[in-house]
C-alpha positions in Angstrom: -56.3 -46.4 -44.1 -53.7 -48.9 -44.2 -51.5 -49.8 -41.5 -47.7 -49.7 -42.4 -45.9 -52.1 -40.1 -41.8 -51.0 -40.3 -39.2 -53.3 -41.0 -36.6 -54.4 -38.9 -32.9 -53.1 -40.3 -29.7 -55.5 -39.8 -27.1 -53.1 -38.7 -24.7 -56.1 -39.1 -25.4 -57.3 -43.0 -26.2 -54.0 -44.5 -23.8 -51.3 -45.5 -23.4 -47.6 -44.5 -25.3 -46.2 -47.6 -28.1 -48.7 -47.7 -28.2 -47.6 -44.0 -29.0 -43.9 -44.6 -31.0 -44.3 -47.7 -33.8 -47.0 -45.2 -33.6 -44.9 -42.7 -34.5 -41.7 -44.9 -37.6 -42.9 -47.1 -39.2 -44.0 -43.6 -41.4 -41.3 -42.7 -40.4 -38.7 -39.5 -36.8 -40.0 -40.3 -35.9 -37.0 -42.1 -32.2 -37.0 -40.6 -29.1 -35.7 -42.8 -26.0 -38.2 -43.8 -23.7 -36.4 -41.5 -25.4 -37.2 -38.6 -25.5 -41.2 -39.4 -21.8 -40.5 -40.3 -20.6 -39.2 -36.6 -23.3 -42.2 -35.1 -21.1 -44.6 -37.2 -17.7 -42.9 -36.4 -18.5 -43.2 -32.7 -20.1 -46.8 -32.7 -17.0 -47.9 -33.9 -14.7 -46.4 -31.5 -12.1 -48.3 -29.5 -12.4 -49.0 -26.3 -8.5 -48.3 -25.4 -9.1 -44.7 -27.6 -11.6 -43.9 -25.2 -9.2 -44.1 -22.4 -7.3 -40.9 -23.2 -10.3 -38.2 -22.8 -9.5 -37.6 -18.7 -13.4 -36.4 -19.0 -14.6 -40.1 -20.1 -14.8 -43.3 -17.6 -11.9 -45.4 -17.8 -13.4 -48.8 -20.1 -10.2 -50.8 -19.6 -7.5 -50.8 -17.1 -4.8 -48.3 -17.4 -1.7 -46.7 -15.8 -0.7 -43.7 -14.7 2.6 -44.5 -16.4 0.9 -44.9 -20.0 -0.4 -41.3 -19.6 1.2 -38.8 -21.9 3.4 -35.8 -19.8 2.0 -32.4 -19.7 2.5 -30.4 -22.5 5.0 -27.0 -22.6 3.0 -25.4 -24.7 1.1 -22.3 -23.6 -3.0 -22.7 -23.7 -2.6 -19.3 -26.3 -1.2 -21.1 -29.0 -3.7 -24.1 -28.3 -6.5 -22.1 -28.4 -5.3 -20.0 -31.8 -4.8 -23.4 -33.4 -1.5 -23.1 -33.7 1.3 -25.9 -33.4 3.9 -26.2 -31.0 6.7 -25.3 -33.3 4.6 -21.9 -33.9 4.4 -20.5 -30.6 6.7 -17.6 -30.1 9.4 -18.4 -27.6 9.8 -16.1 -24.6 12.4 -13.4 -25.8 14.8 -11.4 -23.2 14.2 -8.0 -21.8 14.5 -5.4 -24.3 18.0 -3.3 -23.1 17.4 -0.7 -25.5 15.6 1.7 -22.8 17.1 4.9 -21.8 19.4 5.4 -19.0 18.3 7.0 -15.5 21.1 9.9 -15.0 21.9 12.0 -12.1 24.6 14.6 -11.4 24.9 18.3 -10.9 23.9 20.0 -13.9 26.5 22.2 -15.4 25.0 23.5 -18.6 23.2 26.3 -19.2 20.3 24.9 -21.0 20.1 22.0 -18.4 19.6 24.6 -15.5 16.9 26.5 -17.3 15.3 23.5 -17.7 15.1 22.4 -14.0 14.3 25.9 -13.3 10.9 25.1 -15.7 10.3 22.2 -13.9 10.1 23.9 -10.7 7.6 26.7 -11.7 5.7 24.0 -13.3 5.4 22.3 -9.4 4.6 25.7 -8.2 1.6 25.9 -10.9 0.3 22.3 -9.9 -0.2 23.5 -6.5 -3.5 25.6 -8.0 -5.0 22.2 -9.0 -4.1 20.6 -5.2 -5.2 23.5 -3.4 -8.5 23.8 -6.0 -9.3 20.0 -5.2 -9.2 20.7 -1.2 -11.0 24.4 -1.4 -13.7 22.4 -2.9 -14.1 19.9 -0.7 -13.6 22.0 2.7 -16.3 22.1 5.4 -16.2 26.0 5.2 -16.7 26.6 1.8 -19.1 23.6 1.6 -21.2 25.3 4.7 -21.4 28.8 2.5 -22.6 26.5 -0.6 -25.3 24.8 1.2 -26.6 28.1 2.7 -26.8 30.0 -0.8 -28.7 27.0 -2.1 -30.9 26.9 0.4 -31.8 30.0 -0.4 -32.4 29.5 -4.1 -34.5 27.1 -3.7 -36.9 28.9 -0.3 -36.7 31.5 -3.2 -37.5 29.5 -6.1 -39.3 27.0 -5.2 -40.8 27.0 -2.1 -41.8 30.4 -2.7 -42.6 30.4 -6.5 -42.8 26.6 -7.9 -40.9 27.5 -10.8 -38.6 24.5 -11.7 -37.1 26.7 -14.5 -35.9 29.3 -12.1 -34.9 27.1 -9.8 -32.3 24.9 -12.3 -31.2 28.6 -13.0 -30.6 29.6 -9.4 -28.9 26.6 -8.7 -26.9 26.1 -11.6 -25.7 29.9 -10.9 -24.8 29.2 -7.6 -23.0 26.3 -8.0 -20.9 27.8 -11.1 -20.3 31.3 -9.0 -18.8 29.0 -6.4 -16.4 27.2 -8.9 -15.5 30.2 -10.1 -14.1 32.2 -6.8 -12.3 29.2 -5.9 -10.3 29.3 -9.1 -9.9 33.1 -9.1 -8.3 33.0 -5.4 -6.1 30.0 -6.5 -5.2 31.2 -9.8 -2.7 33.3 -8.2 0.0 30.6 -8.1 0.4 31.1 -12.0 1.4 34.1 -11.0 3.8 33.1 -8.3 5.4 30.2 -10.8 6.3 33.1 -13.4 7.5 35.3 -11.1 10.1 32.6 -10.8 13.4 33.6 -13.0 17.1 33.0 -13.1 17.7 35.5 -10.4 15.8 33.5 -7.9 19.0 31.0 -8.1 22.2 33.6 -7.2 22.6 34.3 -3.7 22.2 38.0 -2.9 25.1 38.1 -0.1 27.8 36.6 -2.2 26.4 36.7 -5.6 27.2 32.8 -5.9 24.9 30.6 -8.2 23.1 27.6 -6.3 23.7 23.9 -7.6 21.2 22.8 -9.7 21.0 18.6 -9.0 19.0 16.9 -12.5 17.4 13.7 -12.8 17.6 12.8 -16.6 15.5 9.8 -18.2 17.0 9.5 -21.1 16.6 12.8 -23.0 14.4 14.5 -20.5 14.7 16.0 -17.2 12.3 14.6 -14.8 13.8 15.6 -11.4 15.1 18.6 -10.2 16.7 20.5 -6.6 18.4 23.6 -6.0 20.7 23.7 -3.6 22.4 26.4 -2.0 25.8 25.8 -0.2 26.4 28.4 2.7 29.4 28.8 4.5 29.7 29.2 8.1 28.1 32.3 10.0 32.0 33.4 11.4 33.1 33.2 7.8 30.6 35.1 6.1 31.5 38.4 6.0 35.1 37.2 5.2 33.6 35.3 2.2 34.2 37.1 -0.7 38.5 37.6 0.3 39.2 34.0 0.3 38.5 31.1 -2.5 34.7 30.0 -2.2 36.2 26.1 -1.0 37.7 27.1 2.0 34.8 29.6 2.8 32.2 27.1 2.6 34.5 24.5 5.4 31.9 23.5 8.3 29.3 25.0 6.4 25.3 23.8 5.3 23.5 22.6 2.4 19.8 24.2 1.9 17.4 22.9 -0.4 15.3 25.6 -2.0 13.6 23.5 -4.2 12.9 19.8 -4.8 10.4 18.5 -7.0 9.8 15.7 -9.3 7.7 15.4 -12.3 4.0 14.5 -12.0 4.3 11.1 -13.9 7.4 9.7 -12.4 6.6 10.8 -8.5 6.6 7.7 -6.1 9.1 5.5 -7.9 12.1 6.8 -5.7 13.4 9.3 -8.1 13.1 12.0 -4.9 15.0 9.9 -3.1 17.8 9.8 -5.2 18.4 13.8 -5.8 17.9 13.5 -1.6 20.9 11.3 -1.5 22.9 13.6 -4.3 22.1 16.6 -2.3 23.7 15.3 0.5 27.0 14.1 -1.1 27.2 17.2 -2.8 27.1 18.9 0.2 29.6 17.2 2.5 32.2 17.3 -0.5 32.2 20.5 -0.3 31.3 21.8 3.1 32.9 18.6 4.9 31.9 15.3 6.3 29.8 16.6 9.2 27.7 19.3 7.2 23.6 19.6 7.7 21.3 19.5 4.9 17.9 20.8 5.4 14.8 22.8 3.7 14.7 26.4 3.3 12.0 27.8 5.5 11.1 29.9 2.2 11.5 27.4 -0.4 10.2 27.6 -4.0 6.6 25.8 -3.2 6.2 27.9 0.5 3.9 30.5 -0.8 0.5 30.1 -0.3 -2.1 32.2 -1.9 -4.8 30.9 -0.1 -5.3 31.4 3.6 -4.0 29.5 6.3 -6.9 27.1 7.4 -6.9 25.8 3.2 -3.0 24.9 3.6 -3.2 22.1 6.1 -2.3 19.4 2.6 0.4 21.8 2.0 1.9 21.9 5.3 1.5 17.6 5.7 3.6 17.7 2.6 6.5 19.5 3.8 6.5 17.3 7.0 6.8 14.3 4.7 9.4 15.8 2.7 11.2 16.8 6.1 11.1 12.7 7.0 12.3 12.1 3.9 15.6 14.0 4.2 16.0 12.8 7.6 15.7 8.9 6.6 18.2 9.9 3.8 20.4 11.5 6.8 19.8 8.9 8.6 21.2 6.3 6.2 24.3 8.0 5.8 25.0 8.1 9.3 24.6 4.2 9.6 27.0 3.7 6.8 29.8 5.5 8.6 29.3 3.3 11.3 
């Protein structure tokens, strides 16, 4: 077999294409045109071009002066390909959202709508008290013990796994199910609530309804009720309700917020209304406080599952007090 001895190539005297075609009839040098196009592109590179990749050793001295400022556009429209002119400048806020409202309600409609809003908190009080009966060490201590027993029956007893998914599976849904019979009485309790619930028995006066409207929709609600004076009250109904209701008190039998918009301050503010409306028209020095039998005070449950229930009205107490509290700094 004959030895083949390969030639040596001039990169200098030959040209690009005589190049590629050499190197490609030499055998094992099976290599595509492209590829000896970038090796030519890069071999003739200059130096100074080289300088401007950050990523690349510096080949020649250079500046920081000579290098070219940071550039305002954003990496997105880099990275899409886009060019600078392209990329969407940064528009203003949109001031097309709705306005935030608040004010005594005087229409009808408007009334029975905060009147739905507060049954609606009196029927979210089955999921809270649901979510806490569940999770309660007494209830919990009554589970365990009937599934003990399934399975000393079941299994330990008979070493039937089919009876003993059963057993368990029908303890575990019997347990579900009392805890949403005994709280699925504050359904009941949040239709029981009607438009007579709002007019004062003694006096037959209607209590101020206080909205919070978010554009087109009601998303805050209190009743207040204005009573006058205890030395006035059995003179009430022969003099004008203004002057009966001088030294008087605000009470707040309901105050609730919808679900979504709770936490952003929007109880705060019918707080605040609550109180204004009350000193304008029972005087600067009038209380404000809860009813003791407000619209959420029933509990259907008994009294060691209402300990949630019973935090929340202490939080709602310091929240009328901070709101009282403010208003006496002001005068000052």
């Amino acid at each position: 077999m004959a030895h083949v001895v390969p030639r040596e190539l001039d990169l200098n005297t030959c040209g690009h294409d005589s190049i590629v075609n050499k190197l490609t009839a030499v055998p094992g040098l099976r290599t595509s045109t492209a590829f000896f196009t970038f090796l030519r592109a890069n071999l003739v590179v200059n130096p100074s071009a080289m300088s401007s990749n950050a990523n690349t050793p510096m080949l020649e001295p250079a500046s920081s002066q000579t290098l070219p400022p940071p550039s305002p556009v954003p990496l997105a429209a880099v990275a899409d390909g886009r060019s600078p002119a392209a990329a969407p400048p940064l528009g203003p806020v949109p001031d097309d959202l709705p306005p935030l409202e608040i004010g005594v309600l005087q229409d009808e409609a408007d009334q029975v709508d905060a009147l739905n809003l507060v049954a609606d908190s009196i029927a979210q009080q089955r999921q809270l008290a649901s979510f806490h009966a569940v999770f309660h060490p007494y209830p919990l201590a009554a589970l365990a013990a009937a599934l003990a027993l399934a399975f000393q029956y079941s299994w330990r007893a008979r070493r039937d796994v089919g009876l003993a998914l059963m057993l368990h599976s029908a303890v575990l849904m019997t347990y579900l199910l009392a805890i949403r019979y005994f709280t699925g009485r504050y359904i009941a309790v949040a239709e029981a609530l009607n438009w007579d619930w709002m007019v004062a028995p003694d006096t037959g006066d209607q209590d101020v309804v206080v909205g919070v409207r978010y554009g087109k929709t009601l998303i805050g609600a209190l009743v207040l009720r204005l009573e006058p004076p205890a030395a006035v009250a059995a003179a009430a109904k022969r003099r004008t309700r203004s002057s009966a209701l001088r030294g008087g008190k605000g009470v707040i039998r309901a105050w609730t917020v919808m679900l979504r918009y709770r936490g952003k301050g929007v109880g705060s503010d019918l707080l605040h209304e609550a109180v204004k409306v009350t000193r304008e028209k029972c005087g600067k020095e009038a209380t404000v406080g809860f009813a003791k039998e407000h619209a959420n005070s029933t509990m259907v449950m008994p009294g060691v599952f209402n300990g949630h229930f019973r935090k929340n009205e202490q939080r709602a107490a310091k929240a009328l007090d901070k709101v009282l509290g403010e208003g006496m700094r002001r005068k000052r």
